[in-house]
C-alpha positions in Angstrom: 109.6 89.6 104.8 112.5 88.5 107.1 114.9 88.4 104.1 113.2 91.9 103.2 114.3 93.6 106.0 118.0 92.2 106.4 118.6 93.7 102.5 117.1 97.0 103.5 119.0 97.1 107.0 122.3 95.9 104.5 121.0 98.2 101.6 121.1 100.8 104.7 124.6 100.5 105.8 125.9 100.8 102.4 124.3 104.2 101.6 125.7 105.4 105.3 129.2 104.7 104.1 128.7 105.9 100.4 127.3 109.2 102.2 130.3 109.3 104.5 128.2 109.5 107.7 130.3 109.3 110.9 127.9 106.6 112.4 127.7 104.5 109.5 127.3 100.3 109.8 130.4 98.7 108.7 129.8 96.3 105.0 129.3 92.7 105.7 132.3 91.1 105.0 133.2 89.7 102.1 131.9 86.0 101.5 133.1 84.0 98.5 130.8 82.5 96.3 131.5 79.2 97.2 130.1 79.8 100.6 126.8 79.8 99.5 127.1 76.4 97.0 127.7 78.4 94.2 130.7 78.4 92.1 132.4 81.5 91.0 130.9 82.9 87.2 133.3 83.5 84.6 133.6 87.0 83.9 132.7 86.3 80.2 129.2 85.0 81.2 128.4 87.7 83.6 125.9 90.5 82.9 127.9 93.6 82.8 124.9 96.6 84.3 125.7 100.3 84.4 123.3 102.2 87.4 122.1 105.4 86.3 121.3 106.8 89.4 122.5 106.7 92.6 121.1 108.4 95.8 119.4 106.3 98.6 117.5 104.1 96.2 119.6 104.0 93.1 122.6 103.2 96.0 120.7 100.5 97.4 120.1 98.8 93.7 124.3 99.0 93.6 124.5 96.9 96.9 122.3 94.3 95.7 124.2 94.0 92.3 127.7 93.8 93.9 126.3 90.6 95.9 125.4 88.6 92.9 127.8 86.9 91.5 126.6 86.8 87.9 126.6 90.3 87.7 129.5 93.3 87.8 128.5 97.0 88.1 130.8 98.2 85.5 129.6 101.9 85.3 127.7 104.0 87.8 126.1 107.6 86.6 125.1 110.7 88.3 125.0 114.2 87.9 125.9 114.7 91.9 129.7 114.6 91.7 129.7 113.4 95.5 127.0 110.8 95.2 128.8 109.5 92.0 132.4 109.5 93.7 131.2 107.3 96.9 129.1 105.0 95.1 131.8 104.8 92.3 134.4 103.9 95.3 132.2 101.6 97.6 131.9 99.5 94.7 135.5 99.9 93.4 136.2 98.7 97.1 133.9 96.4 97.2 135.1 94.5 93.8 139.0 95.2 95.5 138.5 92.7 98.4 135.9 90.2 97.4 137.9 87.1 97.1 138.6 85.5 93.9 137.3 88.6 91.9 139.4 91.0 90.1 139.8 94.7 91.6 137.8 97.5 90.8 139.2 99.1 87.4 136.5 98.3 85.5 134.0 100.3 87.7 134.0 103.8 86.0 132.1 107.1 87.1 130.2 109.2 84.7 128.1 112.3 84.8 126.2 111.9 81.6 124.3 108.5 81.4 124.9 108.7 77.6 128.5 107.9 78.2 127.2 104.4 79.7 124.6 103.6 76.6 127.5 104.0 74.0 129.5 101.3 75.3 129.7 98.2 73.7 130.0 96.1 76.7 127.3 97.6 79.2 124.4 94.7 78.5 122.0 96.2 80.6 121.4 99.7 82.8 119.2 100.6 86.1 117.4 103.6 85.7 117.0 105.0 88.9 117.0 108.7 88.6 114.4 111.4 89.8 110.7 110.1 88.0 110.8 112.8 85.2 114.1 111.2 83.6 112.6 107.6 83.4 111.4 107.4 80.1 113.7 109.4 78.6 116.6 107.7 79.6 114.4 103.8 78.8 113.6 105.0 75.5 117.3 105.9 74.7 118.4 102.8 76.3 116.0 100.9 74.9 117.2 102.5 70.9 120.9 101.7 72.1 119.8 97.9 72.7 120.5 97.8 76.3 118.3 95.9 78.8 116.5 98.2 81.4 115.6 98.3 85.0 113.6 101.0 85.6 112.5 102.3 88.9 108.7 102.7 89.8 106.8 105.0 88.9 107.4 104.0 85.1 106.3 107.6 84.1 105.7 111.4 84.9 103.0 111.0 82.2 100.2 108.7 80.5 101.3 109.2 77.1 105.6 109.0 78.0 104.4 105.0 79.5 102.0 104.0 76.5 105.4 105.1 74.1 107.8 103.7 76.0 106.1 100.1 74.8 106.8 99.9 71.5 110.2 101.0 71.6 110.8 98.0 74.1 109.7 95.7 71.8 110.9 97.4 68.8 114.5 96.9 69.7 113.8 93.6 72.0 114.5 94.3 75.4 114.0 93.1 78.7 112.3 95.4 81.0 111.7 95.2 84.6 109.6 97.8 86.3 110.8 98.4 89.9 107.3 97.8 91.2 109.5 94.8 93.9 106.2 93.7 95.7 105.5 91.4 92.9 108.6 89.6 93.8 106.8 88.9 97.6 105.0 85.8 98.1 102.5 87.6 100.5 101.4 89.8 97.4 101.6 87.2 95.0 99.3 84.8 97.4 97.3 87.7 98.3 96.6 87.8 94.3 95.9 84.0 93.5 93.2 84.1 96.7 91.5 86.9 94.9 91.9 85.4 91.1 90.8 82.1 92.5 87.5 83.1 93.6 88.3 82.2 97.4 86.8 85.5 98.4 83.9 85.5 96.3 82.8 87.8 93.7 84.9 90.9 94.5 82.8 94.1 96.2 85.1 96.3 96.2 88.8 97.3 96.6 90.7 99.5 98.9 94.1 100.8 98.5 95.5 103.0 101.5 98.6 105.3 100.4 100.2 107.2 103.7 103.9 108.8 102.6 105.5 112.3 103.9 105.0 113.2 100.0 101.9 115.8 98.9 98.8 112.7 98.5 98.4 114.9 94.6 101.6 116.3 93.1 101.9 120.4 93.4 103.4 123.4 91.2 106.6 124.5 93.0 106.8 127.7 93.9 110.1 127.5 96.3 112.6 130.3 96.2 116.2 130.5 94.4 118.7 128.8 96.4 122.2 128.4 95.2 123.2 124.8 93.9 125.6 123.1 95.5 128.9 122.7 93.2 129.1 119.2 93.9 125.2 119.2 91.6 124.6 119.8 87.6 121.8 121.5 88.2 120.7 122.3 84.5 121.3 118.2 83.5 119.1 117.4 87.0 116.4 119.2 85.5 116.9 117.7 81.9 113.0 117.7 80.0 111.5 119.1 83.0 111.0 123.2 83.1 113.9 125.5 84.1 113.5 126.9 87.5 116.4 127.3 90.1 117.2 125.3 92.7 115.9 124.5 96.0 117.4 122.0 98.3 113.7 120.4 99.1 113.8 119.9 95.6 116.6 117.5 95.5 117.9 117.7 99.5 122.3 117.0 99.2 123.2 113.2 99.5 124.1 113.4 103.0 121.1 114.3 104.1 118.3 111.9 105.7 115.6 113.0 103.5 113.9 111.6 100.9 114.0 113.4 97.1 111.3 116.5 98.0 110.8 116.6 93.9 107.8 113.7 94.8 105.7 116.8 95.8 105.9 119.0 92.5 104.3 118.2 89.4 107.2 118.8 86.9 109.0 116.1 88.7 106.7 113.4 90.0 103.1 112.1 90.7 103.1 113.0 94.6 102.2 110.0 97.1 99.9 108.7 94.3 102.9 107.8 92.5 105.4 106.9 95.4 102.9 104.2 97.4 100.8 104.6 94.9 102.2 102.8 92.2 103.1 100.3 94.4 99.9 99.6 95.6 97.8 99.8 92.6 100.3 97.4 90.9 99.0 95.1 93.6 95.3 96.1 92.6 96.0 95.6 89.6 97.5 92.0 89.2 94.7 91.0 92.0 92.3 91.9 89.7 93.3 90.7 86.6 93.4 93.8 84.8 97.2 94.1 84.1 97.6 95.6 80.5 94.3 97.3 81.0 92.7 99.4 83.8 89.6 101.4 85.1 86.4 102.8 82.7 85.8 105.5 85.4 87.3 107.9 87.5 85.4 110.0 90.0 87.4 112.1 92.6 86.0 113.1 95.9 83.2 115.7 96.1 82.6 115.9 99.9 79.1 114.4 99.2 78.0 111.0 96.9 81.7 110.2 97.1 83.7 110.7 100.1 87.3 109.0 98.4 88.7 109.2 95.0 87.4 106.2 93.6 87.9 104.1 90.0 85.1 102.0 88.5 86.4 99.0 86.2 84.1 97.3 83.1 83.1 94.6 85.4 81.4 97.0 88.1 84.1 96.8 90.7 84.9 99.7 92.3 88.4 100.9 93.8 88.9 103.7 96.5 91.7 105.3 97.7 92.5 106.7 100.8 95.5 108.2 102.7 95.7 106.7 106.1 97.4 103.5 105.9 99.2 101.6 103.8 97.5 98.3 102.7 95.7 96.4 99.8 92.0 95.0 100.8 90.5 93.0 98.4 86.4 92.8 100.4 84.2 89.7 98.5 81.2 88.2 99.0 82.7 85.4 100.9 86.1 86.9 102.6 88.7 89.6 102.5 92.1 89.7 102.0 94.5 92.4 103.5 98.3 92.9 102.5 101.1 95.6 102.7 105.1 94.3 102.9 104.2 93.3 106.7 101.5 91.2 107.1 98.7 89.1 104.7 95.6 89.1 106.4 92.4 86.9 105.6 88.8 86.2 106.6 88.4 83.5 107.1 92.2 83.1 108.3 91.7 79.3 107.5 92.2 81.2 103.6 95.8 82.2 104.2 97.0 78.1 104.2 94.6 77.0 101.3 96.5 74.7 99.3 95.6 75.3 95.7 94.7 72.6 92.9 96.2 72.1 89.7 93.3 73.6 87.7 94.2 76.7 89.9 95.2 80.1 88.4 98.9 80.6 89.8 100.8 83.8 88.6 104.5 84.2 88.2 106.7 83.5 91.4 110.0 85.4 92.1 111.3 85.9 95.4 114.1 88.4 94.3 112.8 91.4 91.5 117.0 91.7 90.6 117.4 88.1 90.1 114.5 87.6 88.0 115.4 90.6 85.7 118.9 89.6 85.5 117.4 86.0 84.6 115.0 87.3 81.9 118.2 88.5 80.4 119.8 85.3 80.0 116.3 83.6 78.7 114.9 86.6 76.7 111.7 85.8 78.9 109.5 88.6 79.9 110.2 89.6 84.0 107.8 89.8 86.2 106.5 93.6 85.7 107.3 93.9 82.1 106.8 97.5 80.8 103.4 97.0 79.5 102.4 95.7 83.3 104.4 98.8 84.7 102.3 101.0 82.2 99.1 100.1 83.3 100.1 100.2 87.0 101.6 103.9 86.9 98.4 104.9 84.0 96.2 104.0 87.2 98.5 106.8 89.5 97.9 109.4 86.8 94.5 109.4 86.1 93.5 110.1 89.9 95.7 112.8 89.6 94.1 114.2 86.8 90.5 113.8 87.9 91.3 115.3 91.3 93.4 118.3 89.3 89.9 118.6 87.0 87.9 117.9 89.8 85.1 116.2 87.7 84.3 112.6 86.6 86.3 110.9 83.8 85.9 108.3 81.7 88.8 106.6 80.2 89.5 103.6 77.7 92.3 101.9 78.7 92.7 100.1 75.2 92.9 103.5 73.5 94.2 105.2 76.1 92.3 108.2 76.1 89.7 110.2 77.4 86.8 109.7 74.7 85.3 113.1 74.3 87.1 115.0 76.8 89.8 117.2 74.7 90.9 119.4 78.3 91.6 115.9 80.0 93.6 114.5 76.6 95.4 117.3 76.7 97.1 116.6 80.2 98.3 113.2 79.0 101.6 114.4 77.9 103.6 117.4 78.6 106.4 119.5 76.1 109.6 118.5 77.4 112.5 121.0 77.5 115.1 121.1 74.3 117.2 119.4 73.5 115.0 116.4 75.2 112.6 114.5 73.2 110.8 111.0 73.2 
């Protein structure tokens, strides 16, 4: 987790400067290649990546990319003029006084991400705008034969994820779903003890979600507030509803808060979706049940079921509640316990098992960037592929919909549908505002 934390506190630094903040840490300094027993790449074999994107998270993904040397950021997109001007010129910088590198013209700024998928020489993009422009922006990227990052969750909907899929593998691309705490050993060993049996027969999983987002996304009923000038309000809002705008919708870049539009349903899946699709990615992959998911959904009723809870086909159940922030995997012979801090077992003799070679050992990556620019080169499928991200994100929006319904579901995650439940099917897409369409 060590190496974790010094990219966030790095990832940190960078934003403070890109938002101008007086008390801002200064960028490390600038290291050659060769420092680290690698030799320079030649421009002509780097992966040229456009960011589409770029407020606290979408800023950190540039920091990360300007540090690997067989990438170049070549186009950074945002409709904020000031975020796109500081990230554009911390990278232009950035590229200026990195030894042995050419300067920064090739770093240009736009405001409409379709500028970036109609050039020729962009190989790949990182989607990492607000969660109702995700698909749309994949599937275009996807049609324009770009590779694609795309921040977690996949999806505001069911139905936008299950589509994405085949345009992905229509026009060939790599995808990588920014669900990073696959690319964390703790997680990943957390996993192989489940998969392996060294719990037992599972009894039951808990997932704890705690954010400063609503725990179930809410209609937004905030008042008209002038937009700031700096913002394209109207392009913000894209397929999503027009309303006006509210800075805890979409609080100015200088600002220490996190996007508000988690909360409201037109924009996001609330804490379900932040944490949650985290979390359940982590679920899922313990469990085995990436590319598929739950039978059963039952939110809480105050009586036989205290916590929104999902059954699988194999009887094991999952609950969620909003206290902490952990995985537990509970068996009939242990437990393990994991969040981006700590892995946890009983017996803690489990954590150092050393596993044979009949074991079941999943993919290992210890950097989520690295191994999609890697899949890129190979053609390989990274480590949360879009079908994996799909099911992960289906699992955030069908607690959502049972708590919205407030009533049992069931669900068939190869069809994916409700069967026999025409008011749930109905709230598996959502129109999307002209002149946006899937």
């Amino acid at each position: 987790m060590e190496n974790m934390r010094k990219k966030d506190l790095s990832r940190r630094s960078f934003l403070k400067r890109a938002a101008g903040a007086a008390a801002a840490v200064a960028m490390p300094a600038v290291i050659p290649s060769s420092a680290f027993g690698r030799q320079a790449v030649p421009p002509s074999e780097r992966v040229n990546v456009g960011i589409i994107g770029v407020g606290k998270q979408g800023g950190g993904h540039v920091w990360g990319f300007l540090h690997q040397d067989d990438v170049k950021v070549v186009a950074i997109c945002d409709v904020d003029a000031l975020k796109l001007n500081q990230a554009r010129n911390e990278a232009a910088r950035f590229y200026a006084e990195k030894a042995g590198w050419t300067s920064s013209e090739g770093v240009k700024a736009y405001r409409d991400f379709r500028d970036i998928l109609s050039r020729k020489d962009v190989d790949a993009v990182l989607i990492a705008t607000p969660d109702h422009w995700h698909v749309p922006i994949s599937m275009l990227a996807a049609r324009s034969e770009k590779d694609i990052y795309c921040e977690k969750p996949l999806s505001l909907t069911i139905g936008e994820a299950r589509g994405l899929i085949p345009e992905v593998r229509r026009y060939g691309r790599v995808f990588q779903t920014g669900s990073q705490q696959r690319s964390d050993d703790k997680f990943r060993l957390a996993c192989e003890l489940v998969r392996n049996g060294c719990i037992g027969e599972i009894r039951d999983v808990r997932v704890s979600i705690r954010t400063g987002f609503a725990n179930h996304p809410i209609f937004c009923d905030l008042p008209a507030v002038p937009a700031p000038p700096e913002l394209d309000w109207d392009f913000w809002l894209g397929p999503a509803p027009v309303r006006p705008y509210h800075p805890k919708i979409a609080p100015p870049f200088t600002s220490d808060e996190w996007g508000g539009w988690r909360n409201f349903t037109d924009y996001s899946g609330g804490g379900m979706a932040d944490w949650g699709a985290h979390h359940f990615d982590i679920a899922q992959w313990g469990l085995g049940m990436d590319g598929s998911g739950p039978v059963e959904i039952l939110p809480p009723d105050g009586k036989d079921v205290p916590l929104l809870t999902y059954r699988y086909a194999n009887g094991v159940p999952l609950s969620v509640d909003f206290e902490s922030n952990f995985i537990r995997f509970t068996g009939t012979k242990g437990v393990v316990e994991v969040n981006r801090e700590y892995l946890k077992t009983k017996p803690a003799s489990l954590a150092k098992i050393k596993f044979g070679q009949d074991a079941v050992r999943l993919i290992a990556s210890d950097d989520h960037q690295a191994d999609w620019i890697a899949c890129i080169r190979n053609r390989k499928r990274p480590i949360c592929d879009v079908e994996t991200g799909t099911s992960s994100v289906t699992v955030c929006h069908l607690g959502n919909i049972a708590v919205r319904l407030r009533r049992p579901l069931k669900w068939d995650p190869a069809a994916g549908i409700f069967p026999d439940d025409a008011e749930a099917n109905r709230l598996l897409t959502r129109p999307m505002r002209s002149p946006w369409r899937l």
